[in-house]
RODO-2510 file (C-alpha; in nm, 4 decimals, decimal comma):
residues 480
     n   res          X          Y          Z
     1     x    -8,4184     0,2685    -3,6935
     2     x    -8,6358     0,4673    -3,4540
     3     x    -8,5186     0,6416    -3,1228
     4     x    -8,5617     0,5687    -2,7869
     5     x    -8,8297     0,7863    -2,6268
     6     x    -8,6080     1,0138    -2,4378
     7     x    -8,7823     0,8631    -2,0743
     8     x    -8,7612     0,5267    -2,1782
     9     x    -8,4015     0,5464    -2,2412
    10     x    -8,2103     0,3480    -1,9110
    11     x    -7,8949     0,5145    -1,9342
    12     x    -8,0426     0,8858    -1,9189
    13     x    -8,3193     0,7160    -1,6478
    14     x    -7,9774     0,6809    -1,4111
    15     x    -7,8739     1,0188    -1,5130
    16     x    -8,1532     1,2882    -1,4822
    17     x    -8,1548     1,3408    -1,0784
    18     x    -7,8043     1,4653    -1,1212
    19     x    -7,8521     1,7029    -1,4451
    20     x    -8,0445     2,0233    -1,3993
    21     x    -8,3079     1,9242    -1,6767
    22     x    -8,6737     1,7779    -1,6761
    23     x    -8,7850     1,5358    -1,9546
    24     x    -9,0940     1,7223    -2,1085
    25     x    -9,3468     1,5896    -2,4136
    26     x    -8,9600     1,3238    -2,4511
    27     x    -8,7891     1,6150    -2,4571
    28     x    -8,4987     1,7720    -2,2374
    29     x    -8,5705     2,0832    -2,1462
    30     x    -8,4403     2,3589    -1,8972
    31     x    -8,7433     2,4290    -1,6258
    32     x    -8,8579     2,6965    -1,7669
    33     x    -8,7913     3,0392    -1,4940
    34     x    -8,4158     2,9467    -1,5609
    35     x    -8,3983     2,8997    -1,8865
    36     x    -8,5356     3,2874    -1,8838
    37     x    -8,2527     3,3308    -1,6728
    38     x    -8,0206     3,1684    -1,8700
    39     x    -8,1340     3,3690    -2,1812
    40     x    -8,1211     3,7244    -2,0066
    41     x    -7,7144     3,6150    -1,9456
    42     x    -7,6778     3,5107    -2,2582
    43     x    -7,7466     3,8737    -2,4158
    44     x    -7,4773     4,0294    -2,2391
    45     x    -7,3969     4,2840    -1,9649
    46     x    -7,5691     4,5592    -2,0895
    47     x    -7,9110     4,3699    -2,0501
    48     x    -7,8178     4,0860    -1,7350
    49     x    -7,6022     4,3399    -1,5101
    50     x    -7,3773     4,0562    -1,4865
    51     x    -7,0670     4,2410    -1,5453
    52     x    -6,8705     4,1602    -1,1904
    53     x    -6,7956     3,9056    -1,0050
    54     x    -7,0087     4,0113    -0,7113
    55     x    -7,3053     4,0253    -0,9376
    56     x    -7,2002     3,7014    -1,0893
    57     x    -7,2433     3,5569    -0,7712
    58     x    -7,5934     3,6763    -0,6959
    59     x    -7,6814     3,5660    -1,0669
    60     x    -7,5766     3,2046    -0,9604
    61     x    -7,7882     3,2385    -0,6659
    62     x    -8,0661     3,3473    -0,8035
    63     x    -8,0346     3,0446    -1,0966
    64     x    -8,0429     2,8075    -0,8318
    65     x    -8,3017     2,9317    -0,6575
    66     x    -8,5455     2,9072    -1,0234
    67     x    -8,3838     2,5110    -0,9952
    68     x    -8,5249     2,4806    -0,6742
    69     x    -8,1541     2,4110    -0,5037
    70     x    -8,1122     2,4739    -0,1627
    71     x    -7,8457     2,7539    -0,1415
    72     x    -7,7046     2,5944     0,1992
    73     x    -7,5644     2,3072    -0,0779
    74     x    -7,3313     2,5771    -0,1801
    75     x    -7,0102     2,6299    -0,0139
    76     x    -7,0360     2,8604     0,2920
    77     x    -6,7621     3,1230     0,0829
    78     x    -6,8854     3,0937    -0,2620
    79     x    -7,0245     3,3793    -0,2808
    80     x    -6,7246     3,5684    -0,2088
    81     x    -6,4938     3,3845    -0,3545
    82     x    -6,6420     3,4463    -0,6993
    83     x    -6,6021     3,8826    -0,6378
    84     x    -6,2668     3,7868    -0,4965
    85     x    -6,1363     3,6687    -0,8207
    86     x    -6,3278     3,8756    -1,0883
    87     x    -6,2944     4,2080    -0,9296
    88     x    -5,9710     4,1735    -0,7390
    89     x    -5,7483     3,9226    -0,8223
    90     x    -5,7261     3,9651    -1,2221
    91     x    -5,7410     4,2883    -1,4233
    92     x    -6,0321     4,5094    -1,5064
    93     x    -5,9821     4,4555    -1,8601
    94     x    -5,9659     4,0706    -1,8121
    95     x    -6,2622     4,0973    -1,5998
    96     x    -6,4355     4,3101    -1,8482
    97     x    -6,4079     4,0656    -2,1246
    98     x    -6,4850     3,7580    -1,9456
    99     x    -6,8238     3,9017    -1,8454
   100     x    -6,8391     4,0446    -2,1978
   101     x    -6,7973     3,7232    -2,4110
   102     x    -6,7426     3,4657    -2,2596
   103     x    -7,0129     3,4351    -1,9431
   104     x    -7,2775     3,4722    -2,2585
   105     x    -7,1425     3,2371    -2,4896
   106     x    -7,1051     3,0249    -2,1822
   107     x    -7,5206     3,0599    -2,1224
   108     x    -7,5577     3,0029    -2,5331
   109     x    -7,4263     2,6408    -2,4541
   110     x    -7,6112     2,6090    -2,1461
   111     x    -7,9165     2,6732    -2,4042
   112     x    -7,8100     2,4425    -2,6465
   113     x    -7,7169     2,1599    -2,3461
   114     x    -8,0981     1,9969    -2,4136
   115     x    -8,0854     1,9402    -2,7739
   116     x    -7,6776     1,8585    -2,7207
   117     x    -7,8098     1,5364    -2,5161
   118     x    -8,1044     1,4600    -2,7070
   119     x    -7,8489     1,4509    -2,9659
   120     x    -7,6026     1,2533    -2,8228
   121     x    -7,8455     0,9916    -2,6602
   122     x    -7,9850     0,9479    -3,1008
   123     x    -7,6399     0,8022    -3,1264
   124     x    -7,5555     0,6958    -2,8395
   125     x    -7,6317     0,3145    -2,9604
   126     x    -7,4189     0,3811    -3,2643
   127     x    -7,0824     0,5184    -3,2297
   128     x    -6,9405     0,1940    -3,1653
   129     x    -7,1334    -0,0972    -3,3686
   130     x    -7,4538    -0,1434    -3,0645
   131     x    -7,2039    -0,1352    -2,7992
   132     x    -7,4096     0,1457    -2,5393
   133     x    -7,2221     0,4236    -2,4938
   134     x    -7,4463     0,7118    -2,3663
   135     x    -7,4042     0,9398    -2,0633
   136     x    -7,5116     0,7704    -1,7494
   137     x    -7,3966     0,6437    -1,3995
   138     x    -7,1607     0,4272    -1,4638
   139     x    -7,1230     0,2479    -1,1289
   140     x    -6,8851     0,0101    -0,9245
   141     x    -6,8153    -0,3110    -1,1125
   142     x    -6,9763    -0,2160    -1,4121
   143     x    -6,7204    -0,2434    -1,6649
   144     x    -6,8642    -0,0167    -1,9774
   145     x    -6,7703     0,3570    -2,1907
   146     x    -6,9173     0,6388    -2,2266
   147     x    -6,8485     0,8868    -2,5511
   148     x    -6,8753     1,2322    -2,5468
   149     x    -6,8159     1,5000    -2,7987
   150     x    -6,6067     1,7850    -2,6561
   151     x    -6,8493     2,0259    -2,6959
   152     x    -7,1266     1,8568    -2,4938
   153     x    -6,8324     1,8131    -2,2451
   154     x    -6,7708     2,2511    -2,2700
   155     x    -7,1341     2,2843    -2,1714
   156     x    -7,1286     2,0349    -1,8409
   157     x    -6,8181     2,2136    -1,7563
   158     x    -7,0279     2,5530    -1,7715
   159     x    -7,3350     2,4093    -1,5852
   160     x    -7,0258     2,3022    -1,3076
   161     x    -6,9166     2,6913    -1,3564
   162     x    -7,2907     2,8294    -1,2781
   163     x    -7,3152     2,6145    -0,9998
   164     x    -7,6615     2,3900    -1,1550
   165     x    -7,5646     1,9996    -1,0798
   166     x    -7,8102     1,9040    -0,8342
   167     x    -7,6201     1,7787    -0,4718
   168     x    -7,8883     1,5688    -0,3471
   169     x    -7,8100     1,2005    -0,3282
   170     x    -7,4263     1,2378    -0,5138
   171     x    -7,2117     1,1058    -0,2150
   172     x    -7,4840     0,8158    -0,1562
   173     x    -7,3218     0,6856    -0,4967
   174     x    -7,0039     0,7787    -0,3974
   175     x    -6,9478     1,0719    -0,6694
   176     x    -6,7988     1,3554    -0,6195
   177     x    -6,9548     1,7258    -0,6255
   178     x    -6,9025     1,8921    -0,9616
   179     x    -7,0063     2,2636    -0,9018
   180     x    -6,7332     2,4809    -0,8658
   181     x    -6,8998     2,6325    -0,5453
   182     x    -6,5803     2,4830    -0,3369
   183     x    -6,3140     2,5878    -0,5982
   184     x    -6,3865     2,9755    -0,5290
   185     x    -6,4962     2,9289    -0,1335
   186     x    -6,1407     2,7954    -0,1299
   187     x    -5,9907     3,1229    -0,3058
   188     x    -6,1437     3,2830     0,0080
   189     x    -6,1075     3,1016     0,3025
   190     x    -5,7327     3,0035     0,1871
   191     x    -5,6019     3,3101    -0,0043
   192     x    -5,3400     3,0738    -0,1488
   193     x    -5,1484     3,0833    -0,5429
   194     x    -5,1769     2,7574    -0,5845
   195     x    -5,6360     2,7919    -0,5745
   196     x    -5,5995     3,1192    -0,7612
   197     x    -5,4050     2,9476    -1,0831
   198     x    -5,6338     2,6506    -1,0587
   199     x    -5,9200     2,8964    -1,1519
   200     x    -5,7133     3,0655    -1,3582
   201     x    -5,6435     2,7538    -1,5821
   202     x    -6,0572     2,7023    -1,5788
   203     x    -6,1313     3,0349    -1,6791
   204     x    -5,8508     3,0170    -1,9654
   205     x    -6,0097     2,6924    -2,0823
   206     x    -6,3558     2,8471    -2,1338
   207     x    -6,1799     3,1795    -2,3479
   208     x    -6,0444     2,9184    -2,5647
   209     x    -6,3418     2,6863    -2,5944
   210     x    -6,5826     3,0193    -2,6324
   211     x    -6,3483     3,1208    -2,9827
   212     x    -6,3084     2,8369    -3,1062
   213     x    -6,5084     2,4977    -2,9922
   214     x    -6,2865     2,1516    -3,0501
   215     x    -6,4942     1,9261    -3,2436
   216     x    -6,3600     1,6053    -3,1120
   217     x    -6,4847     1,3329    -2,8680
   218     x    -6,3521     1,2414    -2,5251
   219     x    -6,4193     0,8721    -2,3938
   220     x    -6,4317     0,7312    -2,0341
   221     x    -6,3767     0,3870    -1,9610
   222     x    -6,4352     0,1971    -1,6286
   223     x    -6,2320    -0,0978    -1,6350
   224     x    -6,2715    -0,4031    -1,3706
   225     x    -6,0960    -0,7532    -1,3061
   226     x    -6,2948    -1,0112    -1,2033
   227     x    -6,2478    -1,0710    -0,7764
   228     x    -6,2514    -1,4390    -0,8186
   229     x    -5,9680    -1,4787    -0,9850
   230     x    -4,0461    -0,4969    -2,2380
   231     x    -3,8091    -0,2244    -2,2973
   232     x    -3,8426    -0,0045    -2,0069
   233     x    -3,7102     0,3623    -1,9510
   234     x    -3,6095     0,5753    -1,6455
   235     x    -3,6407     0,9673    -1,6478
   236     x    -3,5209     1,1490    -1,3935
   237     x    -3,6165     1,4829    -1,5752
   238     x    -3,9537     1,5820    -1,6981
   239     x    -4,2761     1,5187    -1,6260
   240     x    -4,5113     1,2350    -1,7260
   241     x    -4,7672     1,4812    -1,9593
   242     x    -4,5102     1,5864    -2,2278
   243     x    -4,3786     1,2630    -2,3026
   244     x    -4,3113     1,2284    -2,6539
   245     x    -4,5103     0,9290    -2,7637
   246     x    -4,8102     0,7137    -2,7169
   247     x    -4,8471     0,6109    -2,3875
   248     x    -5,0984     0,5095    -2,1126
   249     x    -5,0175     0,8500    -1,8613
   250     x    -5,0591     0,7388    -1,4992
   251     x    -5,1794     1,0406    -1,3177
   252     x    -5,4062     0,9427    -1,0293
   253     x    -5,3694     0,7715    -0,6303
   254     x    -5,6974     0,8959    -0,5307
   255     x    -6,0053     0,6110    -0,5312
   256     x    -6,2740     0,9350    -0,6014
   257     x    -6,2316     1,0640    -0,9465
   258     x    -6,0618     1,3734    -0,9458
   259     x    -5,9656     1,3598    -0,6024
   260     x    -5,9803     1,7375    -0,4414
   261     x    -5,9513     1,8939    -0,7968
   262     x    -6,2029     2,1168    -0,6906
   263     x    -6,1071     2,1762    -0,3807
   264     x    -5,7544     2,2903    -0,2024
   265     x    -5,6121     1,9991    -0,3126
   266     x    -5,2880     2,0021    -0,5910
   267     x    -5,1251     1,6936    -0,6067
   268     x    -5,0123     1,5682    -0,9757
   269     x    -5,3801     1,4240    -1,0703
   270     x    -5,5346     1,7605    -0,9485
   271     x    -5,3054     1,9200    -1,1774
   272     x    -5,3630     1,6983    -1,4769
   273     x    -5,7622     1,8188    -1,4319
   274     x    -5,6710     2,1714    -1,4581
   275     x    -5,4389     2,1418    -1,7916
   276     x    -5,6860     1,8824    -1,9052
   277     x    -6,0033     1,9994    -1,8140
   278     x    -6,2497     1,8415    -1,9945
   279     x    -6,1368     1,5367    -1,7377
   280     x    -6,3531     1,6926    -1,5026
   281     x    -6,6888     1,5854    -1,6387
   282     x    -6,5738     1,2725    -1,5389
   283     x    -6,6879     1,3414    -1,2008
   284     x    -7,0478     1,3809    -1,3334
   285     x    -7,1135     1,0083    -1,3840
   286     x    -6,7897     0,8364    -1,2261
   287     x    -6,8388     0,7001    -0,8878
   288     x    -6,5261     0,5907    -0,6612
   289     x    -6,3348     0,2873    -0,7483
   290     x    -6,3422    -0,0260    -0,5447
   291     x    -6,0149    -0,2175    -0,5480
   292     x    -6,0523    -0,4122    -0,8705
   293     x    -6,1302    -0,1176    -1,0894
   294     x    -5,9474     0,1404    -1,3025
   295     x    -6,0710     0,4168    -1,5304
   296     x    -5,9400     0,4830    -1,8668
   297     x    -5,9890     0,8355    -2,0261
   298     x    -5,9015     0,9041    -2,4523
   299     x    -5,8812     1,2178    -2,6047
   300     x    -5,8842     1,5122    -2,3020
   301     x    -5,7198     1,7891    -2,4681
   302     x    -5,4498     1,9950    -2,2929
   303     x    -5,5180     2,3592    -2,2973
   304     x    -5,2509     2,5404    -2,0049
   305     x    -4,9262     2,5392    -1,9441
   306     x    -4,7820     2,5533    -1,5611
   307     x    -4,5040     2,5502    -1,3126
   308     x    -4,4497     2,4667    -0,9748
   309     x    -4,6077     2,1114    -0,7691
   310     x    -4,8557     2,1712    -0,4837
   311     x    -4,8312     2,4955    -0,2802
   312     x    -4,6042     2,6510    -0,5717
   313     x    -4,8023     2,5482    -0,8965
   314     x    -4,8882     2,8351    -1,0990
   315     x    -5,0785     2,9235    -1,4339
   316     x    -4,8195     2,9646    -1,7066
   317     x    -5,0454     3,0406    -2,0224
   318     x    -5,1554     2,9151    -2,3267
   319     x    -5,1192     2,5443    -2,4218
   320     x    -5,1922     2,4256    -2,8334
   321     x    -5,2310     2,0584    -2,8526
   322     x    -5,1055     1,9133    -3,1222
   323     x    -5,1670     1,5328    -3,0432
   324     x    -5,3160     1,3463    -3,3547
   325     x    -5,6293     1,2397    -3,3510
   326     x    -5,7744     0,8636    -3,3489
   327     x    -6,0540     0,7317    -3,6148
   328     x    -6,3036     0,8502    -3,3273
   329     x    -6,1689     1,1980    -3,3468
   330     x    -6,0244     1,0969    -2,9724
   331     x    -5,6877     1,2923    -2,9446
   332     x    -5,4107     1,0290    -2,8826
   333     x    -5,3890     1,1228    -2,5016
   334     x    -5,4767     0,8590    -2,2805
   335     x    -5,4948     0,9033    -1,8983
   336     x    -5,5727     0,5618    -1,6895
   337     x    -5,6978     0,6432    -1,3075
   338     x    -5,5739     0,3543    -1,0670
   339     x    -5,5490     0,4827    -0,7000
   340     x    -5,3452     0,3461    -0,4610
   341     x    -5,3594     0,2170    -0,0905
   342     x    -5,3735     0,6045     0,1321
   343     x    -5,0894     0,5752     0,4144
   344     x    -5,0265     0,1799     0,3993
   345     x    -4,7424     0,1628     0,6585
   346     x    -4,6306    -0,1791     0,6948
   347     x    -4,9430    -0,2925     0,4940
   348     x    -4,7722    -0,2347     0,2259
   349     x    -4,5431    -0,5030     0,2486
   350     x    -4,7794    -0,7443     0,3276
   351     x    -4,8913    -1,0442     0,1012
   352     x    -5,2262    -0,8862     0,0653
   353     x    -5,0695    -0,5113     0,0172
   354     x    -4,8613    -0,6020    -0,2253
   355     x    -5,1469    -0,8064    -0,4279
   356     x    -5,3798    -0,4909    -0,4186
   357     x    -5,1933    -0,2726    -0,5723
   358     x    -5,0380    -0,5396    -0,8220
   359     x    -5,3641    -0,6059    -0,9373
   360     x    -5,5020    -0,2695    -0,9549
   361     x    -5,2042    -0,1193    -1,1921
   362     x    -5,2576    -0,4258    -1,4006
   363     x    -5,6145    -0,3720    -1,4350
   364     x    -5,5646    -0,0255    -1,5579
   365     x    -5,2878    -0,1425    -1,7458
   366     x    -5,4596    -0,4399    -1,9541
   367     x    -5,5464    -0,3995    -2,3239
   368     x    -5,6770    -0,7439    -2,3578
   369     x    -6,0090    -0,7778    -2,5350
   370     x    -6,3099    -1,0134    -2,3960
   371     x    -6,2677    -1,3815    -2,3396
   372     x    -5,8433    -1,3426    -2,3391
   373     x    -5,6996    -1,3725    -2,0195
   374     x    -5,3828    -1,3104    -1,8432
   375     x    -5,1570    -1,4498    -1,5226
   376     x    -5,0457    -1,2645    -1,1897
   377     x    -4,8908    -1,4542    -0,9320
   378     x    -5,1120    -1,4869    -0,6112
   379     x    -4,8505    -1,5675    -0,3554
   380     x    -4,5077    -1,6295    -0,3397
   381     x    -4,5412    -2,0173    -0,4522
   382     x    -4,8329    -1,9920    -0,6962
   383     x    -5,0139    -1,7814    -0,9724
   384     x    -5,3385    -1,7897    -1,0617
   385     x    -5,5375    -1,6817    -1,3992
   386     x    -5,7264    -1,3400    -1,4254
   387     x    -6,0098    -1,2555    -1,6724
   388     x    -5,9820    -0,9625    -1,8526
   389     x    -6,2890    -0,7158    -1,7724
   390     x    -6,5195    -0,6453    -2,0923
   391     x    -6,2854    -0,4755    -2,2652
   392     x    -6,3965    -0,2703    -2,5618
   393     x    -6,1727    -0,3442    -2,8653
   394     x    -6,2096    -0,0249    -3,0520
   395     x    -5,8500     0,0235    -3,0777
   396     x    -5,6263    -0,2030    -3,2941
   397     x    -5,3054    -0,0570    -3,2784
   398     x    -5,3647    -0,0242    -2,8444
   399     x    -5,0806    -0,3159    -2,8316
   400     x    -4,7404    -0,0659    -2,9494
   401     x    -4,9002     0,1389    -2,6783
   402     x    -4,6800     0,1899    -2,3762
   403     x    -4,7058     0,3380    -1,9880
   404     x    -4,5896     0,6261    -1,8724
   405     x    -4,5783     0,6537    -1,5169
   406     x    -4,4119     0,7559    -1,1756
   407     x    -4,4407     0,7543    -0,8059
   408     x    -4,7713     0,6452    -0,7862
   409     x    -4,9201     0,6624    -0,4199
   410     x    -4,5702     0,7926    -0,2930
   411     x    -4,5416     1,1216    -0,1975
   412     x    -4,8151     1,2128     0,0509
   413     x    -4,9858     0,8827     0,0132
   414     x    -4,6781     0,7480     0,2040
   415     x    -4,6272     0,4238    -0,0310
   416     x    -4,2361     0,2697    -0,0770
   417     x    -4,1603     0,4175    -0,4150
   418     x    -3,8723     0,1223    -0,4620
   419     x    -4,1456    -0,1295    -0,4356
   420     x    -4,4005     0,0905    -0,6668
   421     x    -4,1885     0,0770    -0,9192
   422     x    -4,0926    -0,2687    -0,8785
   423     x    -4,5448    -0,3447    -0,8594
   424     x    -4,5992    -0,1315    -1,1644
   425     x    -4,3460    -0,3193    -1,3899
   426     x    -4,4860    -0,6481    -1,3207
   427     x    -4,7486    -0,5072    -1,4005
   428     x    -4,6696    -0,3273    -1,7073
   429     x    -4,4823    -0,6270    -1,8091
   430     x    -4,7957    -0,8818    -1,7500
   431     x    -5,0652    -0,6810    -1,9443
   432     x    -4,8504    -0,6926    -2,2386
   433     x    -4,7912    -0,3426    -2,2942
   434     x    -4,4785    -0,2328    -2,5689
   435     x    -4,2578    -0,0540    -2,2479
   436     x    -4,2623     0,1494    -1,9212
   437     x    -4,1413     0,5259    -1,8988
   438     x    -4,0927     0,6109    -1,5714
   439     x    -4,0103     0,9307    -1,4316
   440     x    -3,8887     0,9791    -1,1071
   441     x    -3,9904     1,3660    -1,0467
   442     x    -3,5634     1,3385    -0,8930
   443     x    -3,6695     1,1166    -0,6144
   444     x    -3,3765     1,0650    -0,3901
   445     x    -3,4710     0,6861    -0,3048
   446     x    -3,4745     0,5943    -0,6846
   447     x    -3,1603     0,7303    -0,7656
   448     x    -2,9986     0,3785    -0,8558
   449     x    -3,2794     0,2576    -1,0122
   450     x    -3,1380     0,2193    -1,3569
   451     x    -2,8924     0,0089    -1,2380
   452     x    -3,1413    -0,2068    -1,0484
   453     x    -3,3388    -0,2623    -1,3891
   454     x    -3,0292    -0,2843    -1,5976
   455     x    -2,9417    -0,5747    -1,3435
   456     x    -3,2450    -0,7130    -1,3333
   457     x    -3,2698    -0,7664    -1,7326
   458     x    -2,8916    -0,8784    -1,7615
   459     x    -3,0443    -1,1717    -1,5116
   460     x    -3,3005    -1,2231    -1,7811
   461     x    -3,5811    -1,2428    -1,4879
   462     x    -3,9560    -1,3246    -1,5718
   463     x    -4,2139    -1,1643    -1,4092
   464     x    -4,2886    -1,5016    -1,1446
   465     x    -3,8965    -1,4852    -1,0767
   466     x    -3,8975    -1,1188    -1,0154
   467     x    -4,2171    -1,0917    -0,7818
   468     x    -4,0662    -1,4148    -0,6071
   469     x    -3,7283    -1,1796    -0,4920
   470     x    -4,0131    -0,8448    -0,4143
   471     x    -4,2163    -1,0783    -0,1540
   472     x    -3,9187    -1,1829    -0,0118
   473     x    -3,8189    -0,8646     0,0072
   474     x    -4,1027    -0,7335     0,1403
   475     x    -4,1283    -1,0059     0,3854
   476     x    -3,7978    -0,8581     0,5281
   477     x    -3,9284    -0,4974     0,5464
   478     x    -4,2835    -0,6165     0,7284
   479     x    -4,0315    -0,7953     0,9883
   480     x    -3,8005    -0,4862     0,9955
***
């Protein structure tokens, strides 16, 4: 077979005015005064100067600059937020060998990011038997994957560290910024723990990647239901990331990707993006989701451990992963990103409420493959059938694969968490997963719920008979 011309290829046509490369003689290359740039970094200290955090910062400038970026697209406290860290808020020896190794191994894969795509786009067309898989925008109700190795994914994570993605024109697709311009203005403006271990958990992720680079692949997966159309477990201890076995790990309320990862934000999914990462170059290509869409993620590696939730979470070292790996070198870590309705009130209890977020969890739920359907009921009195999106079968065994999940779009987001878990069951139970873990983070209103379920199965409900007794329910609560 021959390859695609590099500017004839579509998906990398929908990509370039967001990556920091030109297309030159069909090949990517860096624009030449920063690829100099790049290269004087690369060579260490003793040659760049960049051996602070305050000089950091005026490297990044200056990088931008040779990308012709308007500087005012930075955060107004970048560029003290990066001195901030690197010369006051961690060691001189820490400091000393971050600017030693790892900000020029971190420029050698900003060097090797052209050829990396190049790469990538070759095989794009192959890693799953013609079905496309290459980096590019992959918009609103455009069901589809993308693949990428983890190593392409450490050098998008360092063009987000030097502060290269292009702003222009990302919120008019609804994406969020992925510089990490904001992440340090926040260390300044806020002065808070919480912004300080987030950056912390980033900089411990590139030491690790910069010894040793993973060699496996990550996949993203936007998921959509059509508009026109069961052994379960409560945990009242842990936390939905280190459970034991092979679950779907609900992590996300947010409709943006990410949420305010990189930001001030640290609710559970801004968490999950700091011990995971590589779930960050998500944001590149993953516009928000409209209310019939989830996204999937396979294979994010964990790399920090932590304590704490919001204002108290805190870096708490090294994390191995030890999760087995799939027959697309994918570790067995699965993450699904369905975000729930933002202060609902009395919405929630509503007909329509209570059908939004039904059918969102089951859309991020489904495993069904193309041309299989399933059934959620509509109203009260009725059902109606639901089309699977195009659903990529690359995984046979994705049936004994369960959910593991908690108060999604309680908490802050102000949702009922006795009629979450209730929605995510049905749910759970109507995509044909093998069970639901849920964990209940200690939630005082949930403290009877395994009596409720116990209860519930004893009655030998199905799922019509079940959402029947939550709309009537909820019919109460809407009429106080």
């Amino acid at each position: 077979w021959q390859p695609i011309r590099m500017e004839k290829r579509e998906d990398l046509r929908s990509m370039l005015q967001y990556l920091p490369l030109l297309v030159q003689s069909s090949s990517l290359v860096w624009p030449p005064s920063v690829e100099q740039e790049i290269r004087t970094v690369s060579t260490g200290p003793s040659e760049s100067m960049v051996n602070s955090g305050e000089a950091l910062a005026l490297r990044i400038t200056s990088m931008r600059r040779s990308l012709s970026l308007d500087a005012s697209h930075l955060a107004p406290c970048a560029s003290q937020g990066y001195p901030l860290f690197f010369d006051e808020k961690i060691s001189r020896e820490e400091s000393a060998k971050f600017f030693g190794e790892v900000v020029p191994a971190l420029c050698g894969l900003l060097l090797q990011l052209p050829s990396m795509l190049e790469t990538h786009y070759q095989n794009a067309d192959h890693v799953l038997d013609g079905v496309t898989s290459g980096l590019r925008l992959l918009g609103p109700q455009e069901a589809g994957i993308v693949f990428l190795s983890q190593e392409l994914i450490a050098a998008i994570l360092a063009c987000s560290f030097f502060c290269l993605f292009p702003e222009v024109d990302r919120r008019l697709k609804h994406l969020q910024g992925i510089n990490f311009d904001e992440l340090f203005s926040f260390l300044y403006t806020r002065q808070c723990m919480k912004q300080e271990s987030k950056i912390r958990c980033i900089v411990h992720y590139f030491e690790r990647i910069c010894q040793c680079m993973p060699k496996g692949f990550v996949s993203f997966e936007r998921k959509v239901l059509p508009l026109e159309y069961n052994p379960n477990y409560v945990h009242t201890t842990g936390v939905i990331e280190d459970q034991p076995g092979e679950a779907l790990e609900v992590e996300f309320a947010d409709e943006y990707f990410g949420g305010l990862t990189l930001r001030h934000g640290c609710l559970q999914e801004e968490i999950r993006f700091m011990m995971n990462p590589e779930l960050i170059a998500g944001m590149l290509f993953l516009p928000s989701m409209d209310k019939n869409e989830a996204i999937e993620i396979v294979g994010a590696e964990r790399f920090t451990l932590y304590t704490g939730f919001g204002s108290s979470f805190q870096f708490a070292g090294d994390y191995l992963d030890n999760k087995e790996l799939d027959s697309y070198m994918r570790r067995k870590t699965r993450v699904v990103a369905i975000d729930a309705m933002p202060r609902p009130g009395r919405r929630q209890y509503k007909p329509d409420g209570l059908l939004r977020e039904v059918n969102k969890a089951f859309t991020g739920y489904l495993h069904q493959c193309k041309h299989q359907a399933g059934t959620l009921p509509s109203s009260a009195s009725g059902s109606q059938v639901v089309e699977c999106s195009e659903r990529l079968c690359i995984d046979h065994e994705e049936k004994k694969i369960g959910v593991a999940t908690g108060n999604w779009g309680c908490g802050v987001f102000g949702g009922d968490p006795e009629v979450k878990i209730m929605l995510q069951w049905l749910a759970i139970s109507q995509s044909g997963r093998a069970f639901m873990s849920y964990y209940t983070f200690g939630l005082q209103a949930l403290q009877n719920v395994s009596q409720v379920v116990e209860r519930i199965g004893l009655q030998e409900m199905n799922v019509g008979e079940l959402w029947s007794k939550l709309v009537e329910y909820s019919t109460e609560r809407f009429s106080r």
